[in-house]
N, CA, C and O atoms as CSV, one atom per row, in Angstrom:
chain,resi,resn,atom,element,x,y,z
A,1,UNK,N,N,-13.917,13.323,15.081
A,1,UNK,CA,C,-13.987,13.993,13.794
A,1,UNK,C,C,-15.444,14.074,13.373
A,1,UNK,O,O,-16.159,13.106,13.630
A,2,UNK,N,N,-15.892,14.999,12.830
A,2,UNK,CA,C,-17.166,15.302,12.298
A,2,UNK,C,C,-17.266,14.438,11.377
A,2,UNK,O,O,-16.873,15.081,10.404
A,3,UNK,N,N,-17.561,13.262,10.953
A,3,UNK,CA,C,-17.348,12.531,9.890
A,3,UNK,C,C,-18.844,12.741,8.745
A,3,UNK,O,O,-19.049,12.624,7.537
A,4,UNK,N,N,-19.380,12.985,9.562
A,4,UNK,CA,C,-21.144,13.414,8.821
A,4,UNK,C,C,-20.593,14.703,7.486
A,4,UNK,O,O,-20.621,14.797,6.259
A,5,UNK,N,N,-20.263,15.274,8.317
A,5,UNK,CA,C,-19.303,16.936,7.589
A,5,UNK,C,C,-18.490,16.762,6.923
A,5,UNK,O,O,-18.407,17.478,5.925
A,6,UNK,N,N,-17.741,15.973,7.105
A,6,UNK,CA,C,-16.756,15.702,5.809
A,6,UNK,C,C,-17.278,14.902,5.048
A,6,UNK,O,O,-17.139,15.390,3.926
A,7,UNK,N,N,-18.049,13.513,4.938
A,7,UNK,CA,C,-19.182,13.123,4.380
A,7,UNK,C,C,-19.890,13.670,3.121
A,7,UNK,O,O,-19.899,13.399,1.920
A,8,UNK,N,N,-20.513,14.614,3.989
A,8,UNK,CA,C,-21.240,15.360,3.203
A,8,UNK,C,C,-20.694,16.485,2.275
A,8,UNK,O,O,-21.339,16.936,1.329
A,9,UNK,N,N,-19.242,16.964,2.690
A,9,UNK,CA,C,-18.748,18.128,2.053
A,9,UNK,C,C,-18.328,17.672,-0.012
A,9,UNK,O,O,-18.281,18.158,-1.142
A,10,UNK,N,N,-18.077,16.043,1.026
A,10,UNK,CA,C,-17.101,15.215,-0.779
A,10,UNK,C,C,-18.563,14.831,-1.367
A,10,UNK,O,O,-18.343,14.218,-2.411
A,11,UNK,N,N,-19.554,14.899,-1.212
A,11,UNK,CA,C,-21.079,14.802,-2.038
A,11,UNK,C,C,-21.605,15.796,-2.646
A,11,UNK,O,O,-22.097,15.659,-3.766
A,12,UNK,N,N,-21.577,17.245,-1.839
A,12,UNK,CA,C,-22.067,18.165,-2.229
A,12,UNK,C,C,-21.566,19.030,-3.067
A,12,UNK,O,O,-20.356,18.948,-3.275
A,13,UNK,N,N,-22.253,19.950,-3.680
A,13,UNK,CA,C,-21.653,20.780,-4.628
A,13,UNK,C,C,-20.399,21.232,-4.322
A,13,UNK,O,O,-19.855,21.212,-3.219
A,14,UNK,N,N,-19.789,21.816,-5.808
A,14,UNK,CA,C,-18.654,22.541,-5.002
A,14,UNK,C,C,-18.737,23.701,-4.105
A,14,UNK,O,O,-17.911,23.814,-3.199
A,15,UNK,N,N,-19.793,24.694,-4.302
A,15,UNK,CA,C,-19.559,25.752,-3.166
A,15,UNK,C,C,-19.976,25.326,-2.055
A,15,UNK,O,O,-19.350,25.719,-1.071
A,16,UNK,N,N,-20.929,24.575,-1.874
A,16,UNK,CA,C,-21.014,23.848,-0.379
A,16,UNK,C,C,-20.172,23.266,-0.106
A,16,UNK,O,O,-19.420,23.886,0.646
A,17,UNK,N,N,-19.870,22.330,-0.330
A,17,UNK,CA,C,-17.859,21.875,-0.110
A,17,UNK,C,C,-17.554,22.347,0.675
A,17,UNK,O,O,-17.508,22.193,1.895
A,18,UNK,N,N,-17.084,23.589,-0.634
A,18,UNK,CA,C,-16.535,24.368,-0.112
A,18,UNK,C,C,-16.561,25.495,1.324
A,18,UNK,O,O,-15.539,25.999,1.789
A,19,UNK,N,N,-17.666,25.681,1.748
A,19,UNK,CA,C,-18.263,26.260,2.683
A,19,UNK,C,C,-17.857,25.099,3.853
A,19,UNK,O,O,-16.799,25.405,4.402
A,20,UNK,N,N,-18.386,23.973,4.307
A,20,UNK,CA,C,-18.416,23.373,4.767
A,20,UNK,C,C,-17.072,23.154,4.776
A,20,UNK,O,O,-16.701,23.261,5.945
A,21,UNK,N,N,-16.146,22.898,4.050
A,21,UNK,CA,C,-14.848,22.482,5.057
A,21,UNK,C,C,-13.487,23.563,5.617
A,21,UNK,O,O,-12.429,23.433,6.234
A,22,UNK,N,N,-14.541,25.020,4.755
A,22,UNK,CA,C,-13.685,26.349,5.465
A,22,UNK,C,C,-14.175,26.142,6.839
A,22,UNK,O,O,-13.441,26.337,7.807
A,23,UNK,N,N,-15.626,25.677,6.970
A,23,UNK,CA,C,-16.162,26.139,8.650
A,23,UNK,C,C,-15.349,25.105,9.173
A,23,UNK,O,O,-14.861,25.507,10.229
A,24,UNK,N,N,-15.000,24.000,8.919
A,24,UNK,CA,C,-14.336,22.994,9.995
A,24,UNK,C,C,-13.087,23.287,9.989
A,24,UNK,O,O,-12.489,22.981,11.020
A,25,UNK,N,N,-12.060,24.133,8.582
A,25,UNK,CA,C,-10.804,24.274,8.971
A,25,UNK,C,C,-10.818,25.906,10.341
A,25,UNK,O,O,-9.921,26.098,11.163
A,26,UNK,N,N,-12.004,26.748,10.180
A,26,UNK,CA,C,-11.780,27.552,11.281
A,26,UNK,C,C,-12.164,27.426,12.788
A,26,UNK,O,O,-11.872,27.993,13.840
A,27,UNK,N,N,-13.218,26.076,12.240
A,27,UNK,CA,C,-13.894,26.020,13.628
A,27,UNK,C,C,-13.575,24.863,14.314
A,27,UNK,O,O,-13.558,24.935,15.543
A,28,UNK,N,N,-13.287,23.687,13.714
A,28,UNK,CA,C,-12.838,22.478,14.028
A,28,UNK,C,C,-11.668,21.847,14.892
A,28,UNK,O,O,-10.621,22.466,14.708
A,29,UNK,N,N,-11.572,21.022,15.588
A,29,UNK,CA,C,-10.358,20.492,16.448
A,29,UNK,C,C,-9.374,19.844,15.389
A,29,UNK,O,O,-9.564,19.624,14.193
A,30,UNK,N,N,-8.264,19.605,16.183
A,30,UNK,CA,C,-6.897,19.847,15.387
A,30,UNK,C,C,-7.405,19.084,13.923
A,30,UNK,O,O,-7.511,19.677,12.850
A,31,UNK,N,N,-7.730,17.433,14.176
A,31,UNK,CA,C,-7.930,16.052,13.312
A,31,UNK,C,C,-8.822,17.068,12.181
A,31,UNK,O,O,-8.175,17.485,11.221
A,32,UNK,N,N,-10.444,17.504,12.302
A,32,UNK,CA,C,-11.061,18.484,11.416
A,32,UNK,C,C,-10.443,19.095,10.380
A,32,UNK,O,O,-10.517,18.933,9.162
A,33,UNK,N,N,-9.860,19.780,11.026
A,33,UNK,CA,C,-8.986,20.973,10.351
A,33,UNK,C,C,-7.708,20.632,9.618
A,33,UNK,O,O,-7.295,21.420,8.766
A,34,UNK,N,N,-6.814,19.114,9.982
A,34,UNK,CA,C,-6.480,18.784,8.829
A,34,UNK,C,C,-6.725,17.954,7.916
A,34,UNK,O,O,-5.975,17.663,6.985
A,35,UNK,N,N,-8.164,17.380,8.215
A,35,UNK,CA,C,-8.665,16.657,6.932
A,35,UNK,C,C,-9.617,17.854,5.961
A,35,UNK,O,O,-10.127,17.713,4.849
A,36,UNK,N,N,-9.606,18.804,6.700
A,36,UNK,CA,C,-10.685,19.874,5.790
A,36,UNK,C,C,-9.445,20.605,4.833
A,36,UNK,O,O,-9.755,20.833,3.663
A,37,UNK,N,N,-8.249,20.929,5.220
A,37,UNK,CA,C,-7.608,21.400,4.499
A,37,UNK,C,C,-6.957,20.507,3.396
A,37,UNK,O,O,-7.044,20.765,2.195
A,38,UNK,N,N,-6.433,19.655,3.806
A,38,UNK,CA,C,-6.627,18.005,2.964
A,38,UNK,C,C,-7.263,17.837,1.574
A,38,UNK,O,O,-6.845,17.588,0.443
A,39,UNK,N,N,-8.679,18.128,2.253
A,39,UNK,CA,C,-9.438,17.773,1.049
A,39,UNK,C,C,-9.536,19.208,0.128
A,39,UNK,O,O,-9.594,19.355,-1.093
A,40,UNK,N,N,-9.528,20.231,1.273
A,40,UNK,CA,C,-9.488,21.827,0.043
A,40,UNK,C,C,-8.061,21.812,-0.700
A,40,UNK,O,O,-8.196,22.226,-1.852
A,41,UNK,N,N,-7.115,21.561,-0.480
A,41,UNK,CA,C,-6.448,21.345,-1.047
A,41,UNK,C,C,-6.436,20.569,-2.842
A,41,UNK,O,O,-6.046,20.843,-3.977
A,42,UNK,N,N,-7.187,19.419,-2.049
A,42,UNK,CA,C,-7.745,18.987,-3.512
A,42,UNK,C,C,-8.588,19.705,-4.611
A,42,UNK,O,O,-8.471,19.484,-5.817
A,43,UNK,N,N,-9.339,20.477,-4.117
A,43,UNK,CA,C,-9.819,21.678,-4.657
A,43,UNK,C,C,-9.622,22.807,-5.073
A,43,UNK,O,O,-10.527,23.443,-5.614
A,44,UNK,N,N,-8.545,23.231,-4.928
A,44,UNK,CA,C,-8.000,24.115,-5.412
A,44,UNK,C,C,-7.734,24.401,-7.017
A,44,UNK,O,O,-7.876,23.315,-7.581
A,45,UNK,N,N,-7.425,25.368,-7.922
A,45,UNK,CA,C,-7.549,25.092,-9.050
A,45,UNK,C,C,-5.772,25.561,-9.164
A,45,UNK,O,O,-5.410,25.062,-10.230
A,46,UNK,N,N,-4.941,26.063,-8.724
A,46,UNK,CA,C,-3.892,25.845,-9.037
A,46,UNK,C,C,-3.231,25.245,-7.693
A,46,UNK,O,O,-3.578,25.088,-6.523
A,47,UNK,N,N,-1.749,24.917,-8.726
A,47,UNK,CA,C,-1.112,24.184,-7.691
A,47,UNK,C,C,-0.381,24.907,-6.772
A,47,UNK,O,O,-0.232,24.244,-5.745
A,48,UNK,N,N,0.395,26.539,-6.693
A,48,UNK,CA,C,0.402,27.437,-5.390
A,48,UNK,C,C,-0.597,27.437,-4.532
A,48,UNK,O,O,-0.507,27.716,-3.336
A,49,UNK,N,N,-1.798,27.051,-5.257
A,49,UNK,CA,C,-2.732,27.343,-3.804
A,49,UNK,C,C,-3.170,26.022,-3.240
A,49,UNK,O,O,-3.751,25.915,-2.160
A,50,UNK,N,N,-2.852,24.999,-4.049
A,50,UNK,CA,C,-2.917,23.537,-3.437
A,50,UNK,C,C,-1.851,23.248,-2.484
A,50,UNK,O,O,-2.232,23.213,-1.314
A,51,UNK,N,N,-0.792,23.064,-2.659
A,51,UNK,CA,C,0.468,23.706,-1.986
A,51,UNK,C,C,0.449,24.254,-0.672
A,51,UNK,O,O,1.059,23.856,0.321
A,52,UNK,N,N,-0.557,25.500,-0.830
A,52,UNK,CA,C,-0.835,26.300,0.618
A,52,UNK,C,C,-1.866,24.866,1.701
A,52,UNK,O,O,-1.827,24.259,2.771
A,53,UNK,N,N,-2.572,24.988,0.591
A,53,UNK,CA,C,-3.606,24.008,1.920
A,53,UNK,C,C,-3.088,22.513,2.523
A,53,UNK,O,O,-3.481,21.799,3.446
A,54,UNK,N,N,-2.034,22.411,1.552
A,54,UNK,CA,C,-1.360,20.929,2.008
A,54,UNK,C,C,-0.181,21.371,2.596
A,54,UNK,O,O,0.531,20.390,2.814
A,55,UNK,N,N,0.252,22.222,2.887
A,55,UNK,CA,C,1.456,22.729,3.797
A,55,UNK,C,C,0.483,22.801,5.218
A,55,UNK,O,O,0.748,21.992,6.108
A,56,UNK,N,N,-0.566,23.709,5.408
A,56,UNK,CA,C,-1.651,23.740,6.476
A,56,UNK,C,C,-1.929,22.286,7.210
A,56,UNK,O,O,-1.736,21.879,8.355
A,57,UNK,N,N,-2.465,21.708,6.033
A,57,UNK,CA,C,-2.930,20.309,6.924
A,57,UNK,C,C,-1.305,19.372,7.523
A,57,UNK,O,O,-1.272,18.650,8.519
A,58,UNK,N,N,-0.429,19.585,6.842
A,58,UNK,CA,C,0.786,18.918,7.846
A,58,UNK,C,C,1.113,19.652,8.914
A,58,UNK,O,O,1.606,19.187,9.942
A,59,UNK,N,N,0.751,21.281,8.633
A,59,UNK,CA,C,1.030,21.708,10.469
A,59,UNK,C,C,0.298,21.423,11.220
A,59,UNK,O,O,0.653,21.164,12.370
A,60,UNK,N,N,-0.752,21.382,10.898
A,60,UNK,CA,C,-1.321,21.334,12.011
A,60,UNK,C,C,-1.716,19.716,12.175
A,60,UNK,O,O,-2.596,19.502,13.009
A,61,UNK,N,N,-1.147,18.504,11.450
A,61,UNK,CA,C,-1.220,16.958,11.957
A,61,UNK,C,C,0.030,17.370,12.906
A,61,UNK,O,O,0.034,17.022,14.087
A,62,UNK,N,N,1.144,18.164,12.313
A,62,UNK,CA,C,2.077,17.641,12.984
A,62,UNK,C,C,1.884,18.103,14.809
A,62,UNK,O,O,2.328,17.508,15.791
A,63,UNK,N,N,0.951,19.535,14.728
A,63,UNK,CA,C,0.951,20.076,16.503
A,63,UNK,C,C,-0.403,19.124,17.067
A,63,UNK,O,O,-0.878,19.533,18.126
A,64,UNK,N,N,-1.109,17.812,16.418
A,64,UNK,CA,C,-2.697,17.662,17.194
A,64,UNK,C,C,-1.757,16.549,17.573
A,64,UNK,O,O,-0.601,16.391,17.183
A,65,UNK,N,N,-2.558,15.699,18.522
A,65,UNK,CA,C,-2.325,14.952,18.921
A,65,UNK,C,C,-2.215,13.260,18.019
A,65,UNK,O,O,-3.091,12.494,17.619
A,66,UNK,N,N,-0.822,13.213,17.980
A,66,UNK,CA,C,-0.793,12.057,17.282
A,66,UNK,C,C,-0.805,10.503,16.882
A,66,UNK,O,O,-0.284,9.840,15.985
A,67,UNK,N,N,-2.089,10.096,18.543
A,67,UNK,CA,C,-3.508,9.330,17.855
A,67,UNK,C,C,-4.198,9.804,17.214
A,67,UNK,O,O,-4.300,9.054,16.243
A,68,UNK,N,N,-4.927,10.794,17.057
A,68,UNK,CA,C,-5.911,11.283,15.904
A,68,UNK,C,C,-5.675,11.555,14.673
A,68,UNK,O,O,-6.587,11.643,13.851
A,69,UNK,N,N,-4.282,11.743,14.346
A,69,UNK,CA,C,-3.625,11.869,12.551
A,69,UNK,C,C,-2.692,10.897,12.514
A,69,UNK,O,O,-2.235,10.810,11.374
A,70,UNK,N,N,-2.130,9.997,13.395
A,70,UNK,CA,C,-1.628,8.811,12.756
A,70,UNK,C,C,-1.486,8.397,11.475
A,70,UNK,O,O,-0.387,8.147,10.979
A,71,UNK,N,N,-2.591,8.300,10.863
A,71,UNK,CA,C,-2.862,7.142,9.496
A,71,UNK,C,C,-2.858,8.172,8.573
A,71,UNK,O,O,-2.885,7.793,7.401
A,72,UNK,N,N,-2.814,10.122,8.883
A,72,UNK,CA,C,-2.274,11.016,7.952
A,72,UNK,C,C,-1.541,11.250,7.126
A,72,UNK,O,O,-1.563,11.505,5.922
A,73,UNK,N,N,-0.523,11.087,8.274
A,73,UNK,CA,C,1.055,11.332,7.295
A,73,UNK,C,C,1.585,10.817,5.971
A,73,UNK,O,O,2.321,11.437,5.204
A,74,UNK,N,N,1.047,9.446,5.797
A,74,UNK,CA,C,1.811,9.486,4.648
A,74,UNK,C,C,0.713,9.946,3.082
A,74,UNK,O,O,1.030,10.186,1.917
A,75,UNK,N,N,-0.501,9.906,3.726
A,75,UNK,CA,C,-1.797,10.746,2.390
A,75,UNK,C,C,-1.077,12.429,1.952
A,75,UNK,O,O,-1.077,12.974,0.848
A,76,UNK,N,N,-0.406,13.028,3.510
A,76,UNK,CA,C,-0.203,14.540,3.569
A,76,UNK,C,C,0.929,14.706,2.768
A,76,UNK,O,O,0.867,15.598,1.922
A,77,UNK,N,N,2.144,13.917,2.866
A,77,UNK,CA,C,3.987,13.653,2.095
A,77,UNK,C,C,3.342,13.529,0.608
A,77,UNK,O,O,3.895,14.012,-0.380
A,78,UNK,N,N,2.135,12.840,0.566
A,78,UNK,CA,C,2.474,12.042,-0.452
A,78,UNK,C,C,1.741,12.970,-1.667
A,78,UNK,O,O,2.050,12.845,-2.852
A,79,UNK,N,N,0.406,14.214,-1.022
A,79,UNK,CA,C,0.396,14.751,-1.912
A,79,UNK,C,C,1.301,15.823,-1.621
A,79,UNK,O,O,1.650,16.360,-2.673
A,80,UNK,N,N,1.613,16.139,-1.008
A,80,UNK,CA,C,3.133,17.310,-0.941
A,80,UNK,C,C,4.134,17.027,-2.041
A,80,UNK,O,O,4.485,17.881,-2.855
A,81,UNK,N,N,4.534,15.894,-2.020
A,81,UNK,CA,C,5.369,15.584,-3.081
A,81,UNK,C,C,4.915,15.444,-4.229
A,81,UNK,O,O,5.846,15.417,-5.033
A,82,UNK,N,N,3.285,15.272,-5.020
A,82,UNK,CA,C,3.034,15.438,-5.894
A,82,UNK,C,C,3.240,16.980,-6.436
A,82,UNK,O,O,3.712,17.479,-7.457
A,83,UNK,N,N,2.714,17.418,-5.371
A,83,UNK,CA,C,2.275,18.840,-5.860
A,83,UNK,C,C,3.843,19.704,-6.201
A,83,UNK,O,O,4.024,20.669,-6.944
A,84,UNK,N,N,4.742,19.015,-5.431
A,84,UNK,CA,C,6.533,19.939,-5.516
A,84,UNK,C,C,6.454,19.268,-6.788
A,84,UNK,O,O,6.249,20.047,-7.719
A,85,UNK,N,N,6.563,17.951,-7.131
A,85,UNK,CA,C,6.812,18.030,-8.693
A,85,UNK,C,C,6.169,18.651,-9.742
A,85,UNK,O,O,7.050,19.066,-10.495
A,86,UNK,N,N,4.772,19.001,-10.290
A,86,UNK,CA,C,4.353,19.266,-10.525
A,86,UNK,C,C,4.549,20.922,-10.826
A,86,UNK,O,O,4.440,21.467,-11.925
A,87,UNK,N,N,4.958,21.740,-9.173
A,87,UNK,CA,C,5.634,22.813,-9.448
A,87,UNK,C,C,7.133,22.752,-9.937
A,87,UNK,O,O,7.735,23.818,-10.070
A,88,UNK,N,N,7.702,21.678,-10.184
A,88,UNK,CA,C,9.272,21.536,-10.682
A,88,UNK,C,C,9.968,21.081,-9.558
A,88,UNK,O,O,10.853,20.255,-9.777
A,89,UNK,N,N,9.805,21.370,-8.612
A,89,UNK,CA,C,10.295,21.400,-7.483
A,89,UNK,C,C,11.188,19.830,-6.862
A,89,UNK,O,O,11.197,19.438,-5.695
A,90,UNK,N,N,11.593,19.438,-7.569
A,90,UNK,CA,C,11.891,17.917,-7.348
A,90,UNK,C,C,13.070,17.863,-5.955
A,90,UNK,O,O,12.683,16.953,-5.222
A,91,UNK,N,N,13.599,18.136,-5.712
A,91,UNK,CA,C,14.466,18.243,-4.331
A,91,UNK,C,C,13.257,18.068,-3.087
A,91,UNK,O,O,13.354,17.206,-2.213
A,92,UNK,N,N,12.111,19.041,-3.178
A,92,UNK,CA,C,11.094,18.598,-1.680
A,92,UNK,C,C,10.263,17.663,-2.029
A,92,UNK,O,O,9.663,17.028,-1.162
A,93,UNK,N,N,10.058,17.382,-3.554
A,93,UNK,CA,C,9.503,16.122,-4.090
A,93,UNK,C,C,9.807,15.221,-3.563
A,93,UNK,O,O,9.051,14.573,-2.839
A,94,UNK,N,N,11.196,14.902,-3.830
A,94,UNK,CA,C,11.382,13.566,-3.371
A,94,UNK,C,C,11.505,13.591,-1.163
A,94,UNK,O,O,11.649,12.571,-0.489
A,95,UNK,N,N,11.427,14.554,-0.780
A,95,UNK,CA,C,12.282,14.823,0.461
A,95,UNK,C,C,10.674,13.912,1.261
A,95,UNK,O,O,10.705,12.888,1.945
A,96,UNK,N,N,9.433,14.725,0.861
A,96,UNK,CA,C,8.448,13.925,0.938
A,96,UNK,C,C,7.742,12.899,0.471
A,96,UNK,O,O,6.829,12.568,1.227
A,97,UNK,N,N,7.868,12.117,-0.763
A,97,UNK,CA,C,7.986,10.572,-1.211
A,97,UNK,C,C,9.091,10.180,0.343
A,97,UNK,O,O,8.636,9.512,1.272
A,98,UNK,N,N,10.165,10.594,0.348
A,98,UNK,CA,C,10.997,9.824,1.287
A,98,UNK,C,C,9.750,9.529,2.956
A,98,UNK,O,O,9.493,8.441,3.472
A,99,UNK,N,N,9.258,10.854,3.372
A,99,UNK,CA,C,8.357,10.799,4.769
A,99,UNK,C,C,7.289,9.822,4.137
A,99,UNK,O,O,6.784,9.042,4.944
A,100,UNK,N,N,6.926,9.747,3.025
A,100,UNK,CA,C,5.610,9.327,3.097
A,100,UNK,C,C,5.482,7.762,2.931
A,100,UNK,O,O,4.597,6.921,3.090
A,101,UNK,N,N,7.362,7.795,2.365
A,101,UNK,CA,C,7.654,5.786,2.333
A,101,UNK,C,C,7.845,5.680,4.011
A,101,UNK,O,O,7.246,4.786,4.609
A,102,UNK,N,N,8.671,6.592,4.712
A,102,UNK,CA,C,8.834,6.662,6.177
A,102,UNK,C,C,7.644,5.833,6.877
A,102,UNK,O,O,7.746,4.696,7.338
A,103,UNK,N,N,6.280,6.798,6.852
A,103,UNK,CA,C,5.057,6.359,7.520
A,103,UNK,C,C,3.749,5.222,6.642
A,103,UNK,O,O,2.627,4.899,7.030
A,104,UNK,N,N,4.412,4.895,5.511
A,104,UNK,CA,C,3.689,3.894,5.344
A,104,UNK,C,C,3.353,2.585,6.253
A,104,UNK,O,O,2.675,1.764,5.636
A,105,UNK,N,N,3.547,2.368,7.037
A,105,UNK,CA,C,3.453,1.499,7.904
A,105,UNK,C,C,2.380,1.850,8.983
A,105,UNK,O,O,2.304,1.334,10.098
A,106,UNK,N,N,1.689,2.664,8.546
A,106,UNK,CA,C,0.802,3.548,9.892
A,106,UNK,C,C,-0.135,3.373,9.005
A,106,UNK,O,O,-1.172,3.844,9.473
A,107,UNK,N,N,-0.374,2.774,7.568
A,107,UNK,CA,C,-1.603,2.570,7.089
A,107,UNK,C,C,-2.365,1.098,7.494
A,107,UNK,O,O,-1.756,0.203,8.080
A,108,UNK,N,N,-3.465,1.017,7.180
A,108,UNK,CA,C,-4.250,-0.397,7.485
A,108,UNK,C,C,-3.720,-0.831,6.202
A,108,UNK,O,O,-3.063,-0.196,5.378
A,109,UNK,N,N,-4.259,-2.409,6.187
A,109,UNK,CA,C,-4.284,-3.370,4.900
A,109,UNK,C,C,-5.908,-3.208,4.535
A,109,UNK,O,O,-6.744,-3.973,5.017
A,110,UNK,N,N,-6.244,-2.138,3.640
A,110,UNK,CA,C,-7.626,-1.948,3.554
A,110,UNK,C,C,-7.596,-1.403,2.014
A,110,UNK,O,O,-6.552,-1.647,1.409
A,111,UNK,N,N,-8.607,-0.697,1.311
A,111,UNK,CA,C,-9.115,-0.063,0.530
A,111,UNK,C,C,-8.030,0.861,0.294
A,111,UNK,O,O,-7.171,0.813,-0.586
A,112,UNK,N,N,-8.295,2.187,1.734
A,112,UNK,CA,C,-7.755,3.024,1.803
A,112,UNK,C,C,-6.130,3.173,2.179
A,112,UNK,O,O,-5.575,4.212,1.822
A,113,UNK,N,N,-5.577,2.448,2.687
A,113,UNK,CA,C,-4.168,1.739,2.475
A,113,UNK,C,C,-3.515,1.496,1.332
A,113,UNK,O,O,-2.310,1.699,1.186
A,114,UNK,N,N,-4.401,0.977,0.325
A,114,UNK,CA,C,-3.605,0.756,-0.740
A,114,UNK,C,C,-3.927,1.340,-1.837
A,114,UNK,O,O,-3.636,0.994,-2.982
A,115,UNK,N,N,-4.621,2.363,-1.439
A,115,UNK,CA,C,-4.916,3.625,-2.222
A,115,UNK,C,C,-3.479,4.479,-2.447
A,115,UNK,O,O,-2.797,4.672,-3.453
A,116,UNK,N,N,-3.317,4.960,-0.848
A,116,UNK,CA,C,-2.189,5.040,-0.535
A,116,UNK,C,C,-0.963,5.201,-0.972
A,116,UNK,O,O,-0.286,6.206,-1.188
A,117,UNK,N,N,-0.667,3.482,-1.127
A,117,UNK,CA,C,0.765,2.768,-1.085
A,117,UNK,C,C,0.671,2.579,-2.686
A,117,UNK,O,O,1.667,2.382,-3.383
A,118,UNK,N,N,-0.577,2.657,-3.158
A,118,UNK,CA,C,0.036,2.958,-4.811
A,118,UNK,C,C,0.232,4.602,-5.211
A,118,UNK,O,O,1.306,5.083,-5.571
A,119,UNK,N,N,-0.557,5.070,-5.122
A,119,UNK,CA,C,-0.246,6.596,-5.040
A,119,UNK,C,C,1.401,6.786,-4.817
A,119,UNK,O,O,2.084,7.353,-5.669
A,120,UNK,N,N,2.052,6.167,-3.388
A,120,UNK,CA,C,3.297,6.781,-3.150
A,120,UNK,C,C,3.902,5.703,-4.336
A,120,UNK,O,O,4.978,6.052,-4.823
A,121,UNK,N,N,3.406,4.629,-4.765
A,121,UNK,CA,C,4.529,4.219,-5.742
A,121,UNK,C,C,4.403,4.668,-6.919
A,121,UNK,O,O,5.397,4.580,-7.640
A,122,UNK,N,N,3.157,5.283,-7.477
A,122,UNK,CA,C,3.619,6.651,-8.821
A,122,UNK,C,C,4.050,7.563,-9.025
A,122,UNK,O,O,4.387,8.047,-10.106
A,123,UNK,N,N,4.138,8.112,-7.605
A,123,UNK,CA,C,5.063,9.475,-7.227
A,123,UNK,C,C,6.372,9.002,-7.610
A,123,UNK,O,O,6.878,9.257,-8.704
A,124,UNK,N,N,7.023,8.180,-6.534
A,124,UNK,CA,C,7.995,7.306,-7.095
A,124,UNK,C,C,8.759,7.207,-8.213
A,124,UNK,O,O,9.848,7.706,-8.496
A,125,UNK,N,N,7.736,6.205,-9.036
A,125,UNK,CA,C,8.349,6.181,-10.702
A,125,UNK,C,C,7.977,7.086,-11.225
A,125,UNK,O,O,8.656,7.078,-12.252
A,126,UNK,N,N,7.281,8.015,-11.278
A,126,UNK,CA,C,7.281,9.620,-11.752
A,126,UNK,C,C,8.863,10.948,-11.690
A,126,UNK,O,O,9.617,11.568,-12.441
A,127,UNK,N,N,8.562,10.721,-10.217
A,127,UNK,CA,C,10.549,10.985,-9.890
A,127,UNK,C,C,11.535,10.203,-10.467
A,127,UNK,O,O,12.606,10.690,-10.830
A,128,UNK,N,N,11.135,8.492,-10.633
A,128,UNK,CA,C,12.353,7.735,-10.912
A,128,UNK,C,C,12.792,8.524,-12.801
A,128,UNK,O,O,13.876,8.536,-13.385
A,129,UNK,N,N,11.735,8.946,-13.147
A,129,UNK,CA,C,11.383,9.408,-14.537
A,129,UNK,C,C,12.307,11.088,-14.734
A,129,UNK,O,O,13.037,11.623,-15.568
A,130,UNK,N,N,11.891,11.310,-13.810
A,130,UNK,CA,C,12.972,12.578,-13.963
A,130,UNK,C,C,14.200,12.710,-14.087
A,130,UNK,O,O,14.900,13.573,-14.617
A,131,UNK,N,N,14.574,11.030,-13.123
A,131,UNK,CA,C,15.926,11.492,-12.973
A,131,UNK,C,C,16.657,10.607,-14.133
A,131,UNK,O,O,17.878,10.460,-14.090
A,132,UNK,N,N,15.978,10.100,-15.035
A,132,UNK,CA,C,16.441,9.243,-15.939
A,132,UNK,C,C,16.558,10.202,-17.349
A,132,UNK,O,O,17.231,10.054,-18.369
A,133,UNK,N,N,15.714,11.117,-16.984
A,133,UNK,CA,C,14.643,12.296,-18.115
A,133,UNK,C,C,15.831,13.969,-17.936
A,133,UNK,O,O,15.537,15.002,-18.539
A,134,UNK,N,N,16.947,13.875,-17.125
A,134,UNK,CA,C,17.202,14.921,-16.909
A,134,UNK,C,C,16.305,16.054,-15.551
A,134,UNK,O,O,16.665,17.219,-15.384
């Protein structure tokens, strides 16, 4: 993974960013291209088009080879399922909270692990909230 490039993309302005992680989602090997869409995703200013780039980065974890996105899957479910609620969407909401409790176990015991594993547990009680909420 270009790690310098992605590095540098979450420092720099937004149109450099932005520049920088279109060139790795067109030019980049499989791992690249779904952490560049990943993070554009995060960038996005609505949530249809956040949506698009986080649908992208799970296809293409799901066709690379899976030593190199391993420790993906459950960052990719987990904003998928933010973003379905958010659009209302609570049926693929929860369908991905479910994958992303699935592959929690593919995270380290680190920083970024339990970044993670709290993230999927506000999704969680966010859904648990709906369904109590109508």
């Amino acid at each position: 993974m270009s790690r310098e490039e992605l590095a540098r993309a979450m420092t720099a302005e937004p149109a450099e960013a932005r520049r920088i992680l279109l060139r790795l989602w067109e030019e980049g090997p499989a791992v690249d291209r779904c952490a560049a869409a990943h993070f554009l995703a995060d960038r996005q200013e609505s949530p249809e088009e956040e949506l698009r780039w986080d649908l992208r980065a799970l296809e293409v974890a799901r066709a690379a080879d899976p030593a190199e996105v391993r420790g993906f899957f459950p960052s990719l479910h987990l904003n998928l399922g933010d973003v379905y609620r958010r659009l209302g969407d609570v049926r693929r909401a929860r369908e991905h909270l479910a994958e992303a409790q699935a592959e929690i176990g593919t995270l380290a015991d680190d920083g970024y692990g339990r970044m993670i594993r709290d993230g999927i547990a506000r999704l969680a009680q966010r859904l648990a909230v709906t369904d109590t909420s109508g």
